[in-house]
mmCIF file of the N, C-alpha and C atoms, coordinates in Angstrom:
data_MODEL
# 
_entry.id   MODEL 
# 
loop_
_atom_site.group_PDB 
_atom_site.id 
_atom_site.type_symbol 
_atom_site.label_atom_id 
_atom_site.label_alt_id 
_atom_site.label_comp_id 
_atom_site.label_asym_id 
_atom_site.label_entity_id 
_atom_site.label_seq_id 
_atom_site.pdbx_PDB_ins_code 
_atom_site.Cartn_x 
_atom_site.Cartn_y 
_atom_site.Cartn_z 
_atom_site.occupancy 
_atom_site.B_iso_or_equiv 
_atom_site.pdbx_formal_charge 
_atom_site.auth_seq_id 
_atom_site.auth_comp_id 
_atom_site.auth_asym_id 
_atom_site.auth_atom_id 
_atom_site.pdbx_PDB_model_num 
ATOM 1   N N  . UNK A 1 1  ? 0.822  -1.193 0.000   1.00 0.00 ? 1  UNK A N  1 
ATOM 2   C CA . UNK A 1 1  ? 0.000  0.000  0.000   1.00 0.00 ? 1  UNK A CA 1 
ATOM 3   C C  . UNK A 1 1  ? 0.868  1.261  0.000   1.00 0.00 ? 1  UNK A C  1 
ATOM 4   N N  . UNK A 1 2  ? 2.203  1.124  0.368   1.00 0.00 ? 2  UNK A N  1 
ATOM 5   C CA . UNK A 1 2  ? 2.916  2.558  0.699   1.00 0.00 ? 2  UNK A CA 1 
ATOM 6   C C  . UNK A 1 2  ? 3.379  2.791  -0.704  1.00 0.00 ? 2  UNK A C  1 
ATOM 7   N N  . UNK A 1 3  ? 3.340  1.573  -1.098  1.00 0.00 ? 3  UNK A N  1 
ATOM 8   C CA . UNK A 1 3  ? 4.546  1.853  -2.958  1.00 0.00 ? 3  UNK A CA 1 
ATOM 9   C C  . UNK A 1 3  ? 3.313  2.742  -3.970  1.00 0.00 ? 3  UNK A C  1 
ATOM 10  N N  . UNK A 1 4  ? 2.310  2.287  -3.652  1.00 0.00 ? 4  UNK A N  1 
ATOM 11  C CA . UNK A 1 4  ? 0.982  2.684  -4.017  1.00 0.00 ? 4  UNK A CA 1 
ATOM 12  C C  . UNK A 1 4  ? 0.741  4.490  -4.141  1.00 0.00 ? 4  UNK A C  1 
ATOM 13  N N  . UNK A 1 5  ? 0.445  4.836  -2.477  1.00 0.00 ? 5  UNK A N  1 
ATOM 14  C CA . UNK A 1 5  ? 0.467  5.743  -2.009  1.00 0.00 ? 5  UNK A CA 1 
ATOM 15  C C  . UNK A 1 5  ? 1.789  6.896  -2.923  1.00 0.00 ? 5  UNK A C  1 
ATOM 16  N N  . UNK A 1 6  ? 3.006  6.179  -2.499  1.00 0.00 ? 6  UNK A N  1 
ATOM 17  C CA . UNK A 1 6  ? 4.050  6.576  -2.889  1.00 0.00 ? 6  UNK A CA 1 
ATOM 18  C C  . UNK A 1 6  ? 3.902  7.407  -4.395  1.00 0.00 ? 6  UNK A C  1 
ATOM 19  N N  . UNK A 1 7  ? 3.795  6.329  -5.104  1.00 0.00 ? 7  UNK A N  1 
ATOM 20  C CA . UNK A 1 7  ? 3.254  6.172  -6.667  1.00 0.00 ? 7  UNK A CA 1 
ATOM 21  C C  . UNK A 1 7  ? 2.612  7.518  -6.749  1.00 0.00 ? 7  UNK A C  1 
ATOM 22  N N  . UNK A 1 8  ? 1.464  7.493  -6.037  1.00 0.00 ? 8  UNK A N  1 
ATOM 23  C CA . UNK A 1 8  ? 0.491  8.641  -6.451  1.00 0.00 ? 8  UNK A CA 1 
ATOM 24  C C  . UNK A 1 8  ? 0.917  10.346 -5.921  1.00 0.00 ? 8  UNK A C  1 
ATOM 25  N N  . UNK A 1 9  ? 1.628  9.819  -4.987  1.00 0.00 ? 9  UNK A N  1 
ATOM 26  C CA . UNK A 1 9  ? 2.294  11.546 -4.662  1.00 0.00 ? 9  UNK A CA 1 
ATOM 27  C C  . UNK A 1 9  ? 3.347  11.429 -5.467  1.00 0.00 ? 9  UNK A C  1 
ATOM 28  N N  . UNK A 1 10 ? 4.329  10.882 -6.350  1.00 0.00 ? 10 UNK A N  1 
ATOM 29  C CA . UNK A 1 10 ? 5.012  11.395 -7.350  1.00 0.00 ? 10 UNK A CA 1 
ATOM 30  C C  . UNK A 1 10 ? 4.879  11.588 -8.407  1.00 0.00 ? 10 UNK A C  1 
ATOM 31  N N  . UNK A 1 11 ? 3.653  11.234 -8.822  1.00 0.00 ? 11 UNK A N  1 
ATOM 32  C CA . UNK A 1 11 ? 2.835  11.416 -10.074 1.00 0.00 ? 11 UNK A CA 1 
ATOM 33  C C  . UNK A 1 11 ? 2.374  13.199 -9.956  1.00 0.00 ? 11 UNK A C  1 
ATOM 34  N N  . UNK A 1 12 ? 1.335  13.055 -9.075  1.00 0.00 ? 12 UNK A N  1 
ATOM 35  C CA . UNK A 1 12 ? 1.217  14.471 -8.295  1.00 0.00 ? 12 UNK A CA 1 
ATOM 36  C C  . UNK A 1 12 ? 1.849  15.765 -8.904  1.00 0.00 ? 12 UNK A C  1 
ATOM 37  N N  . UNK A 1 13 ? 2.990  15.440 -7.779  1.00 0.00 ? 13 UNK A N  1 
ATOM 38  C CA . UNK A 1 13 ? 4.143  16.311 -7.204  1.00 0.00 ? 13 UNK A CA 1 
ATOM 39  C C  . UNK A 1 13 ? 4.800  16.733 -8.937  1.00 0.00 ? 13 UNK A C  1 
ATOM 40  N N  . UNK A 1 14 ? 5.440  15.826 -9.755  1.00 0.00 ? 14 UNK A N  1 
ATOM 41  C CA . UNK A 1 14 ? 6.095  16.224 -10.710 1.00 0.00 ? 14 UNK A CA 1 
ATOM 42  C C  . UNK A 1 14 ? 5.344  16.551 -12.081 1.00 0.00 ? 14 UNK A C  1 
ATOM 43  N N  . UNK A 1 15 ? 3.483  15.905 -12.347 1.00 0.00 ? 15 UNK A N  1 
ATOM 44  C CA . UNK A 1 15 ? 2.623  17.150 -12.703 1.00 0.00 ? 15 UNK A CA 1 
ATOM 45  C C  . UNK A 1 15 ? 2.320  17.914 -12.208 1.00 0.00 ? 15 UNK A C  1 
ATOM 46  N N  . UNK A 1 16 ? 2.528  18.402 -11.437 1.00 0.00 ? 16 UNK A N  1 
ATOM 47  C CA . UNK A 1 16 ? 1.655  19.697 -11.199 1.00 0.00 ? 16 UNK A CA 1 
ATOM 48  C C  . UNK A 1 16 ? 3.156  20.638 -11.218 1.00 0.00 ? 16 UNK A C  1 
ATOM 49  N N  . UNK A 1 17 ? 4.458  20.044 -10.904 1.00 0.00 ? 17 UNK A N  1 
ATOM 50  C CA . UNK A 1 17 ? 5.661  21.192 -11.087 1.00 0.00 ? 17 UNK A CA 1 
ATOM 51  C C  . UNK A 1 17 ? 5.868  21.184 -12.635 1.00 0.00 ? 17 UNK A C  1 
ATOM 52  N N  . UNK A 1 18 ? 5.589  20.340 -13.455 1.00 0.00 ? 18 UNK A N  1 
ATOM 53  C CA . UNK A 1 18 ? 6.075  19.899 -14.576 1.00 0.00 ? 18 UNK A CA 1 
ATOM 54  C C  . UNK A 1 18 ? 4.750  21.834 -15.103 1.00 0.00 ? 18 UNK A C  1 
ATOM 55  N N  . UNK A 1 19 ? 3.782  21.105 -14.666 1.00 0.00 ? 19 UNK A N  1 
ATOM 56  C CA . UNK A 1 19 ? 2.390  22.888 -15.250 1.00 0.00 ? 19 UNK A CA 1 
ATOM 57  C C  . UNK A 1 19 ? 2.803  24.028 -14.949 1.00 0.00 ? 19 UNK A C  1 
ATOM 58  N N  . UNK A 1 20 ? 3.459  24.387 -13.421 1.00 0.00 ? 20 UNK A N  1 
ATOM 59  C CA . UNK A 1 20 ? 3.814  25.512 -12.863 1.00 0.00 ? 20 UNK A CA 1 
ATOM 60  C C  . UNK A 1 20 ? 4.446  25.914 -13.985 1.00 0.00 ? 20 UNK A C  1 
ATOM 61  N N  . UNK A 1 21 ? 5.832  25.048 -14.152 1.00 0.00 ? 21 UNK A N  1 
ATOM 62  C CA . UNK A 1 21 ? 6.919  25.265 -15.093 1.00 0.00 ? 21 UNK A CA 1 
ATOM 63  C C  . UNK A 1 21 ? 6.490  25.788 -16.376 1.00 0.00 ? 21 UNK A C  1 
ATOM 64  N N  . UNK A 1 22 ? 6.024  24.953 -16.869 1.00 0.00 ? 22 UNK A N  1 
ATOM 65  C CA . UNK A 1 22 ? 5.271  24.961 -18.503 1.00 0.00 ? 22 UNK A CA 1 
ATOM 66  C C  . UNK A 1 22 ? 4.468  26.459 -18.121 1.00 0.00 ? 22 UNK A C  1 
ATOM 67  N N  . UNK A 1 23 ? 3.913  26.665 -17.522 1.00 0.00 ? 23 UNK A N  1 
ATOM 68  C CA . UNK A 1 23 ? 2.857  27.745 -17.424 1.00 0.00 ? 23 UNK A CA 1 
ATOM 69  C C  . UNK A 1 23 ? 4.193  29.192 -17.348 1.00 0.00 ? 23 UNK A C  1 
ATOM 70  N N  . UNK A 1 24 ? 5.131  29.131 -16.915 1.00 0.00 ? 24 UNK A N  1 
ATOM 71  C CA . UNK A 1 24 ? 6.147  30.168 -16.485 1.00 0.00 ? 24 UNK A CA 1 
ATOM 72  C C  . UNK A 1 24 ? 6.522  30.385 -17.689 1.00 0.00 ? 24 UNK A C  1 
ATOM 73  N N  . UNK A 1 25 ? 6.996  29.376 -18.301 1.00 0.00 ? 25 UNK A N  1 
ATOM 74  C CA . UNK A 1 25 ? 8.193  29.252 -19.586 1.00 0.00 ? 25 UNK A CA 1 
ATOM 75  C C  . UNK A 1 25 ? 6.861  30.212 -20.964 1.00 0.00 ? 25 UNK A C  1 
ATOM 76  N N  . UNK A 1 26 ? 5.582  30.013 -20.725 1.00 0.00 ? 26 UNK A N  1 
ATOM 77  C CA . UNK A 1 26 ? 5.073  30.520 -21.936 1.00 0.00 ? 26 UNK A CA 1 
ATOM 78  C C  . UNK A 1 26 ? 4.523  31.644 -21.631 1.00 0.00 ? 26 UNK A C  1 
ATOM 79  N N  . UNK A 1 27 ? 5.001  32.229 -20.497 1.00 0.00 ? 27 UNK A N  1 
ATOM 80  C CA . UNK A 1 27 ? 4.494  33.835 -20.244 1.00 0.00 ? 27 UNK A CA 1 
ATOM 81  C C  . UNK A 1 27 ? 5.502  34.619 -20.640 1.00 0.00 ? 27 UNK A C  1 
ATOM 82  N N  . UNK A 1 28 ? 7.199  33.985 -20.135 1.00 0.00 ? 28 UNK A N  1 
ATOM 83  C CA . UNK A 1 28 ? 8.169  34.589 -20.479 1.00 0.00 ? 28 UNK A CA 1 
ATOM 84  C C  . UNK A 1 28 ? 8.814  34.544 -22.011 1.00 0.00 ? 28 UNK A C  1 
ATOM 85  N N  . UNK A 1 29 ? 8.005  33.753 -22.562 1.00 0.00 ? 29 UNK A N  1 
ATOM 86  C CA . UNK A 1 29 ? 8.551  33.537 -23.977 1.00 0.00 ? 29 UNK A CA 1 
ATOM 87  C C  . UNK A 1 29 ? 9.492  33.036 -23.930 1.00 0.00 ? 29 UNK A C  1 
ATOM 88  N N  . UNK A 1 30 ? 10.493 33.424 -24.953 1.00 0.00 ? 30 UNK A N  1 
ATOM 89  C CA . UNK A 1 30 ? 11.869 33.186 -25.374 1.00 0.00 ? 30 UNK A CA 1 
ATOM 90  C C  . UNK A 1 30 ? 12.726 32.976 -24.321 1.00 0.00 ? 30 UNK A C  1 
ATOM 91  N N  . UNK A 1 31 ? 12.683 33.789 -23.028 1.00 0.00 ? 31 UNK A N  1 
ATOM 92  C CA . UNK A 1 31 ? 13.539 34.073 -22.093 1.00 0.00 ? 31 UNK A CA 1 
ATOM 93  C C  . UNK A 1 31 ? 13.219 33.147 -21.069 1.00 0.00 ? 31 UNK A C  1 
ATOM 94  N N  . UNK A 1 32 ? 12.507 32.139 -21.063 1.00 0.00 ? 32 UNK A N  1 
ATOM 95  C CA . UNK A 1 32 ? 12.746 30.907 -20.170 1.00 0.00 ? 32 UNK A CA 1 
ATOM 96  C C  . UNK A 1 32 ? 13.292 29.727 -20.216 1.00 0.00 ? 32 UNK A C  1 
ATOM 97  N N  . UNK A 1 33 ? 13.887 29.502 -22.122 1.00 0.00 ? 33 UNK A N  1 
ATOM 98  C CA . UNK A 1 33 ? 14.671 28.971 -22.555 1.00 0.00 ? 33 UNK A CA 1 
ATOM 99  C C  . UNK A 1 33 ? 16.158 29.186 -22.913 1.00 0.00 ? 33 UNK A C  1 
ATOM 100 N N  . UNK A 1 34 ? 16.201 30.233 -22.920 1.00 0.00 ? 34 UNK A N  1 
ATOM 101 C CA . UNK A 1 34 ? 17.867 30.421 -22.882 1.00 0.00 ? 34 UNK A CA 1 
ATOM 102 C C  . UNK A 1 34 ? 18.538 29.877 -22.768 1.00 0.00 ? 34 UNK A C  1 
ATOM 103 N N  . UNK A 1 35 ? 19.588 29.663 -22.828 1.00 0.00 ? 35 UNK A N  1 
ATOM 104 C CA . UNK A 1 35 ? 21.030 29.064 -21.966 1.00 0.00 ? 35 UNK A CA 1 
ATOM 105 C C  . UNK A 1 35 ? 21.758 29.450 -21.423 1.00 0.00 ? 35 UNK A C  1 
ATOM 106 N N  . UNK A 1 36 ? 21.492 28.758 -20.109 1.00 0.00 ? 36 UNK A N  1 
ATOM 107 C CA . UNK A 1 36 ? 21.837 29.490 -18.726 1.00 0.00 ? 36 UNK A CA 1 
ATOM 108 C C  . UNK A 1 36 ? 20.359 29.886 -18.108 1.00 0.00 ? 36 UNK A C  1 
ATOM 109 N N  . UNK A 1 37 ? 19.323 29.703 -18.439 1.00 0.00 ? 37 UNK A N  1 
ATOM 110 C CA . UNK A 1 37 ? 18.322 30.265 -17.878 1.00 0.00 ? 37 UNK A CA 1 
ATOM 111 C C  . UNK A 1 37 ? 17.965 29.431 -16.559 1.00 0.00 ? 37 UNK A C  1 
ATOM 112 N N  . UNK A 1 38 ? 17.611 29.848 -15.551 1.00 0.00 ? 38 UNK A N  1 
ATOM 113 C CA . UNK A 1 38 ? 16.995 28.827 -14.555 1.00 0.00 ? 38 UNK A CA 1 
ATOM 114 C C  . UNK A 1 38 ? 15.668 28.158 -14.706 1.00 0.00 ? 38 UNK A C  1 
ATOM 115 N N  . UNK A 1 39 ? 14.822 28.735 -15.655 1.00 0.00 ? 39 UNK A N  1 
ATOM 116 C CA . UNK A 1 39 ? 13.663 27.942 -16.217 1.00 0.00 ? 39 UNK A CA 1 
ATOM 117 C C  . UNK A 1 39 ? 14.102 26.608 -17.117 1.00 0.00 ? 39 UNK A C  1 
ATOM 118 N N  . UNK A 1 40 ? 15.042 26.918 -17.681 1.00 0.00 ? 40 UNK A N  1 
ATOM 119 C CA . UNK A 1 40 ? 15.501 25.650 -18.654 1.00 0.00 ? 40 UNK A CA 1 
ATOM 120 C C  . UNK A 1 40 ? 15.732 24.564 -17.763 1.00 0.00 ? 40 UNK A C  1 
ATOM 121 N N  . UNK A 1 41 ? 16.589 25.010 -16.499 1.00 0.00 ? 41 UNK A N  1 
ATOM 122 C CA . UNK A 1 41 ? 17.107 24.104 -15.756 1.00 0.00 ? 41 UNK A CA 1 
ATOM 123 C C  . UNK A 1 41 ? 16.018 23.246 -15.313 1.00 0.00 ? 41 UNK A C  1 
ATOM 124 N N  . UNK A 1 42 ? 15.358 23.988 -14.694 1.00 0.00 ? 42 UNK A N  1 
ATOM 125 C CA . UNK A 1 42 ? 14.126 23.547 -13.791 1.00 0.00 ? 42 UNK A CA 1 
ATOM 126 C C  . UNK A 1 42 ? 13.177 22.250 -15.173 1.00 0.00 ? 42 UNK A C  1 
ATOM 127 N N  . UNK A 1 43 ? 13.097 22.828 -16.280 1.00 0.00 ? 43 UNK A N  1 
ATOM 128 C CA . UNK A 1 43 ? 12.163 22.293 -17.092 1.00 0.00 ? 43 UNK A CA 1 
ATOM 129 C C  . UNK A 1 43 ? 12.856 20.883 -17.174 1.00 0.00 ? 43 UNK A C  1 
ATOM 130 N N  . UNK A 1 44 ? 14.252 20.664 -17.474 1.00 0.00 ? 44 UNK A N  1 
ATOM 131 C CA . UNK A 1 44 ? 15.191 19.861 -17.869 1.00 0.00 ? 44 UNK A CA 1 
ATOM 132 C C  . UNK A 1 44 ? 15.418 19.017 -16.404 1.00 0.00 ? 44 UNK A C  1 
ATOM 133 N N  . UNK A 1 45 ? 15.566 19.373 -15.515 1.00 0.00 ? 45 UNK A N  1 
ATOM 134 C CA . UNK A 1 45 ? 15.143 18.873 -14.172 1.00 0.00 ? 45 UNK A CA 1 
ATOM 135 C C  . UNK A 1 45 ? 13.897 17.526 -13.605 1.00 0.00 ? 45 UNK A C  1 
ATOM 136 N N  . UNK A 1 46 ? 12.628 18.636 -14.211 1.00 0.00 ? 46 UNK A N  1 
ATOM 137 C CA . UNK A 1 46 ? 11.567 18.216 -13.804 1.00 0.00 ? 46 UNK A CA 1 
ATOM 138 C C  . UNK A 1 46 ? 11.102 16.688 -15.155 1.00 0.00 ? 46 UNK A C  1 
ATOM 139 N N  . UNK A 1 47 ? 11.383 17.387 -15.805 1.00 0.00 ? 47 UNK A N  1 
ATOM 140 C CA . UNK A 1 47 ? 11.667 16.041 -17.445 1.00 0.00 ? 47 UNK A CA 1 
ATOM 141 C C  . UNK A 1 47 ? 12.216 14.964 -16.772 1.00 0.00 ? 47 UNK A C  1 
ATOM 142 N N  . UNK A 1 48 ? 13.196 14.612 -16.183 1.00 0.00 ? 48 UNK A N  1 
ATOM 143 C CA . UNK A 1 48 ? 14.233 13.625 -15.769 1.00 0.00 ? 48 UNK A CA 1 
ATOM 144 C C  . UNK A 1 48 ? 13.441 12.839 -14.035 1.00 0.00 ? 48 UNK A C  1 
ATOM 145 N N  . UNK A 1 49 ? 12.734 13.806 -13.513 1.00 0.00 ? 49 UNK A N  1 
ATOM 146 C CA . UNK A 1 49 ? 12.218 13.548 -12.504 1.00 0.00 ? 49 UNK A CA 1 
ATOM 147 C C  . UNK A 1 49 ? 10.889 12.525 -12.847 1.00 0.00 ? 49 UNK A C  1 
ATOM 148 N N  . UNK A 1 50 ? 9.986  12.728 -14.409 1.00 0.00 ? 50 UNK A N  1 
ATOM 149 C CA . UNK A 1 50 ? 8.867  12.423 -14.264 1.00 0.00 ? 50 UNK A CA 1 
ATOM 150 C C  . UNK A 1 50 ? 9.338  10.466 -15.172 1.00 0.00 ? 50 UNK A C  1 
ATOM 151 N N  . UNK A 1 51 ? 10.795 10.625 -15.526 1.00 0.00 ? 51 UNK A N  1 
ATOM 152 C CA . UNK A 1 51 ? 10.752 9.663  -15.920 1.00 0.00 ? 51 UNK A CA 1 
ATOM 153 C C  . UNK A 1 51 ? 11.789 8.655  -14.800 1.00 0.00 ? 51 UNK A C  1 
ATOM 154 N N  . UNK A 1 52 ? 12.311 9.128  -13.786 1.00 0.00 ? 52 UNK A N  1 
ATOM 155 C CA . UNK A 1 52 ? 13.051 8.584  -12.786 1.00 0.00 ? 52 UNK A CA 1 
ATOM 156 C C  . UNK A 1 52 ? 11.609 7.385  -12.073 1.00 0.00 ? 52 UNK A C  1 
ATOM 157 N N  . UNK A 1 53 ? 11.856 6.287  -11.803 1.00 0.00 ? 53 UNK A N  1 
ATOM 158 C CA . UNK A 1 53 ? 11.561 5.240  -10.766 1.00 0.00 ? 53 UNK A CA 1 
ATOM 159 C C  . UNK A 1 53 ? 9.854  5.091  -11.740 1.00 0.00 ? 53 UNK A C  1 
ATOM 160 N N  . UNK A 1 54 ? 9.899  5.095  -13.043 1.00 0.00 ? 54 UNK A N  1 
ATOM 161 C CA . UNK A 1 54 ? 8.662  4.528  -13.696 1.00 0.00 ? 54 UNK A CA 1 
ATOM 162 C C  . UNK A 1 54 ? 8.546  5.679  -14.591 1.00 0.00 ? 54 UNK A C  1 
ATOM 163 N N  . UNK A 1 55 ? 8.006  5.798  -15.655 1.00 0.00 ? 55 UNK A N  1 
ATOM 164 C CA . UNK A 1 55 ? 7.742  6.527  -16.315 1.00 0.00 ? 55 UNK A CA 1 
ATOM 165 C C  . UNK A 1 55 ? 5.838  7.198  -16.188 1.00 0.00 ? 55 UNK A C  1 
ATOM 166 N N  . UNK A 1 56 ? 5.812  8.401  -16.253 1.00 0.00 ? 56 UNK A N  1 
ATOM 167 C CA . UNK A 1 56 ? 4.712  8.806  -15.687 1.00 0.00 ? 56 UNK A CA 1 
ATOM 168 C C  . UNK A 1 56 ? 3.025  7.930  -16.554 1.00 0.00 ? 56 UNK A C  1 
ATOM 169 N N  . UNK A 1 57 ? 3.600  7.750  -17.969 1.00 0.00 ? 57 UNK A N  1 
ATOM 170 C CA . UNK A 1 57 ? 2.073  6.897  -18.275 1.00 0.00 ? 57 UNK A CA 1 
ATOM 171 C C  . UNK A 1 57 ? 1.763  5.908  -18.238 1.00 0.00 ? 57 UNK A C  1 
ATOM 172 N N  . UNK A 1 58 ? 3.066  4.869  -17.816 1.00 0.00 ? 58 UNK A N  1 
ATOM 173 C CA . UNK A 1 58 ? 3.083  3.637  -17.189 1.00 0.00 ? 58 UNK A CA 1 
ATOM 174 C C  . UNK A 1 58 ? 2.403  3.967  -15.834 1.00 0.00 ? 58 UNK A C  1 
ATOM 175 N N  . UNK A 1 59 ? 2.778  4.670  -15.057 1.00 0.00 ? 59 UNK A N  1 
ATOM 176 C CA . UNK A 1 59 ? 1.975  4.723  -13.820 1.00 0.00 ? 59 UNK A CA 1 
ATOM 177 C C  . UNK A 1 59 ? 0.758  4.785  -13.668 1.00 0.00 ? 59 UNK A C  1 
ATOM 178 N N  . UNK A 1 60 ? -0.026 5.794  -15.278 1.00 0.00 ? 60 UNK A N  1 
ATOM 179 C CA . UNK A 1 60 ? -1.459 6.055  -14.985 1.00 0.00 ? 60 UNK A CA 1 
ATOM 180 C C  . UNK A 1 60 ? -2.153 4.719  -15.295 1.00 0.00 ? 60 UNK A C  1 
ATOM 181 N N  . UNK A 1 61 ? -1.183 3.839  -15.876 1.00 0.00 ? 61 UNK A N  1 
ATOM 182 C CA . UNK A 1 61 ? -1.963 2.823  -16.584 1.00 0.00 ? 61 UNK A CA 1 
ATOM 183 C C  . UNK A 1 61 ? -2.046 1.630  -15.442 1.00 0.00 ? 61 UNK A C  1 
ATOM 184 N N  . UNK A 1 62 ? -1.107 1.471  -13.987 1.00 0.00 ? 62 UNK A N  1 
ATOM 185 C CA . UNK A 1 62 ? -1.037 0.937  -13.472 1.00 0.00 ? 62 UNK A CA 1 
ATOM 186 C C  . UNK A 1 62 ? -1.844 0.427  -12.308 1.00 0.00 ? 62 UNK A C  1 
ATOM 187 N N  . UNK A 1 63 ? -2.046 1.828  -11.943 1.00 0.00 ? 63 UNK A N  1 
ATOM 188 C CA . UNK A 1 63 ? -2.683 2.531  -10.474 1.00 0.00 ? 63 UNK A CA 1 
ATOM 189 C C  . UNK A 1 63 ? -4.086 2.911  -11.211 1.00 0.00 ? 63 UNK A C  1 
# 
């Protein structure tokens, strides 16, 4: 039940940062992609997070 639980708060947690993000990057335009930008980072970050310990549509399909 905890792997479960688990499951569903990292699903969560890295959509809803994965939207914040996405939602930031298309207000600022151009300038959240840069290089060197801290939005890139974060985007490039959160990418690597949603596919770390399962990939996120394997999960929806699981749970």
């Amino acid at each position: 039940m905890q792997a479960r639980e688990a499951t569903m708060a990292k699903l969560m947690a890295t959509a809803s940062a994965q939207e914040a993000i996405e939602s930031v990057i298309q207000r600022w335009e151009g300038a959240g992609v840069q290089t060197g930008s801290e939005l890139k980072h974060l985007y490039r970050e959160i990418s690597a997070l949603r596919i770390y310990e399962g990939v996120t549509e394997v999960q929806l399909l699981t749970y």
